[in-house]
C-alpha positions as CSV (number, residue, x, y, z in Angstrom):
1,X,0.0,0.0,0.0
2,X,2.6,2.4,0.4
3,X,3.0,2.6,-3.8
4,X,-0.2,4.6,-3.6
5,X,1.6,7.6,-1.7
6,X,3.2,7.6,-5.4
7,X,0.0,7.9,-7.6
8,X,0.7,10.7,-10.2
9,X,-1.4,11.8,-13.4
10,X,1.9,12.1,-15.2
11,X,0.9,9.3,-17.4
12,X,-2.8,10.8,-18.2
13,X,-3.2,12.6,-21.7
14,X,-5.0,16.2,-21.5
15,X,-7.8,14.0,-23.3
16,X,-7.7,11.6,-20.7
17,X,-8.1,14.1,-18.0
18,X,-10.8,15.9,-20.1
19,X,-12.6,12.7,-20.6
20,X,-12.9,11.9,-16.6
21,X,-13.5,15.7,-15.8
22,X,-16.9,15.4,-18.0
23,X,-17.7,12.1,-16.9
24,X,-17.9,13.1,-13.5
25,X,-20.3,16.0,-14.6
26,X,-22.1,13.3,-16.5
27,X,-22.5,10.9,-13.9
28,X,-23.8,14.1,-11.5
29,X,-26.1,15.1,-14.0
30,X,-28.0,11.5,-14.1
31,X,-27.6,10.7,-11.0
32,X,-28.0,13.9,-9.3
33,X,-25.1,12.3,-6.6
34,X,-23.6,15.7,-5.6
35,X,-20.0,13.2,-4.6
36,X,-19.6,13.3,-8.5
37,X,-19.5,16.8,-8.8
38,X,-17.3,17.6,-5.3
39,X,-15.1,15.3,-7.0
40,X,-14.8,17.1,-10.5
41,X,-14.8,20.7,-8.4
42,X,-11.7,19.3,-6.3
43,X,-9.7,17.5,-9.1
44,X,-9.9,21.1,-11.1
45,X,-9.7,23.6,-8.4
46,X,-6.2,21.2,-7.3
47,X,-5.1,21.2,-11.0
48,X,-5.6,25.4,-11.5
49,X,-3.9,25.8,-8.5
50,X,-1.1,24.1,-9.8
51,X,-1.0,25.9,-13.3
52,X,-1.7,29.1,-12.0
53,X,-4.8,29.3,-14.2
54,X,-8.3,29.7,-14.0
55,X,-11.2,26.4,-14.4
56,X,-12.1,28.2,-17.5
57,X,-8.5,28.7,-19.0
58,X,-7.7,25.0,-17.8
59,X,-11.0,23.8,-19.7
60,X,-10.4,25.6,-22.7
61,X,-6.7,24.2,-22.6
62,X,-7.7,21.1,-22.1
63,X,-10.7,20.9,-24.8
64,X,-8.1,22.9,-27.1
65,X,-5.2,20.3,-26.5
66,X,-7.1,17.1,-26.8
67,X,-9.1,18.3,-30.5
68,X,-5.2,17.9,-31.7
């Protein structure tokens, strides 16, 4: 168990990490599960945080990136 004290998103794509971003706000919007969506919220307020960017710059960068 200690390996997962290593877990990185070096190894996602910008599509992956598009494609899980709107599957969580898929998966809120039919289930109405409001976990999905604190989920989403906290994996892209972490990720501007680290780019120094806004959610919408980091979306548009990411829908941008991954239409390459």
């Amino acid at each position: 168990m200690e390996s997962i004290n290593k877990v990185s998103i070096d190894s996602l794509t910008k599509k992956d990490l598009l494609l899980i971003i709107k599957a969580l706000e898929f998966t809120n919007e039919q289930t109405n599960l409001d976990d999905f969506i604190d989920l989403r919220n906290n994996i892209v307020k972490e990720l501007c945080f680290l780019t120094s960017t806004t959610e919408k710059e980091f979306i548009n960068y990411l829908e941008n990136q991954s239409n390459c």
